[in-house]
C-alpha positions in Angstrom: 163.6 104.6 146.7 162.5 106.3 143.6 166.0 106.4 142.2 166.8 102.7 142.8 164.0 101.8 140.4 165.0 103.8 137.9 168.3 101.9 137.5 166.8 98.7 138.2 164.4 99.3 134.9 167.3 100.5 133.3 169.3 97.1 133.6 166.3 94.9 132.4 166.5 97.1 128.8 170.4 96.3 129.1 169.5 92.7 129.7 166.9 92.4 126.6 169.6 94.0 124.3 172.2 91.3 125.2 169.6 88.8 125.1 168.7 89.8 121.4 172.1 90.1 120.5 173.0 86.4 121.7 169.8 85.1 119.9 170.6 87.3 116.9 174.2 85.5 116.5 173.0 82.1 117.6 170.4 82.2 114.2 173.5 83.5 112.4 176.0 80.5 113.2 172.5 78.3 112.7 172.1 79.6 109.6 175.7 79.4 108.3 175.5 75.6 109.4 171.8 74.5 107.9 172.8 76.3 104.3 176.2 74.6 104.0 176.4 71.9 101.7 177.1 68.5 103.7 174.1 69.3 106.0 171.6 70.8 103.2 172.0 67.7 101.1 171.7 65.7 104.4 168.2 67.7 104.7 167.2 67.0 101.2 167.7 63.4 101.5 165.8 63.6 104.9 162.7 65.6 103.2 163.0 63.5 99.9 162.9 60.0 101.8 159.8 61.2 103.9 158.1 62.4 100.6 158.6 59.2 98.7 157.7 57.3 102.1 154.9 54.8 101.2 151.9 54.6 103.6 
């Protein structure tokens, strides 16, 4: 019984590795995509319109 557990734990550790890994290259390809140039000056003009927004 013992030695079932063990490689039960085992797996969960495997399971958070992958996990990070995924998340890891998800913030990569999120990255790449908010810091290219159509979609950063689309952000600018987003920020800049919501600054000069009168209230």
């Amino acid at each position: 019984m013992a030695l079932g557990a063990r490689r039960d734990a085992g797996m969960v550790t495997s399971e958070y590795a992958v996990g990070i890994i995924a998340a890891v290259a998800f913030a990569a390809v999120l990255y790449k995509v908010v810091t290219s140039g159509q979609v950063s000056s689309e952000l600018q003009a987003i920020v800049k319109k919501a600054l000069d927004a009168k209230m």
